[in-house]
C-alpha positions, -999 to 999 in steps of 0.1 A, spaced: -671 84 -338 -640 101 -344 -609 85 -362 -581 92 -347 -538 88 -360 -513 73 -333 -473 63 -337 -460 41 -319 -434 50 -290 -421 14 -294 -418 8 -331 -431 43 -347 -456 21 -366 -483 46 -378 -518 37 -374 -554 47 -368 -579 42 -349 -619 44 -345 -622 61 -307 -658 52 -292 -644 69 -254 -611 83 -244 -611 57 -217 -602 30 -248 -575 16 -248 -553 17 -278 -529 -9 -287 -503 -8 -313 -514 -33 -346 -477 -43 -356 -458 -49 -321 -488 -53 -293 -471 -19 -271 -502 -3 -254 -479 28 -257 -485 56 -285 -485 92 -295 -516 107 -306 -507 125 -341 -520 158 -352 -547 148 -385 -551 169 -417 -579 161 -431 -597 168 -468 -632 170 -477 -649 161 -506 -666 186 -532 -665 200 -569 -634 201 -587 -636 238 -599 -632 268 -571 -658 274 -546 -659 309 -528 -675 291 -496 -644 275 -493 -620 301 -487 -603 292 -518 -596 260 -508 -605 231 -532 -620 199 -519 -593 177 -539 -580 162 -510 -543 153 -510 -523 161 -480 -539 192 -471 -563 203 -497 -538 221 -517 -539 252 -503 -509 255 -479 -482 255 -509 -468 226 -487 -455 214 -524 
């Protein structure tokens, strides 16, 4: 089951949310609004801390993005 990140068009609380079918209804946690904006994820996957070349030099650290954007 995928997890899935909405915002909220009424408050722009963020939240996510475990999506069994599309037909699911989502409602907002904080304010109740059945109204939200599905949110492009990055994601990070665990592994070894040292380089892997399976990886495509991309460390399994996590963070943000894995690192290996130079987003920082």
């Amino acid at each position: 089951m995928p997890i899935y990140e909405y915002i909220c068009d009424k408050c722009n609380e963020r939240f996510e949310k475990i999506v069994i079918n599309k037909q699911q209804e989502i409602t907002c946690p904080k304010c109740s609004s059945k109204k939200a904006t599905i949110q492009l994820s990055v994601f990070a996957t665990a592994g070894s801390s040292g380089p892997s070349n399976s990886s495509g030099g991309f460390s399994g650290g996590g963070g943000c993005c894995g690192g290996g954007c130079s987003c920082h």
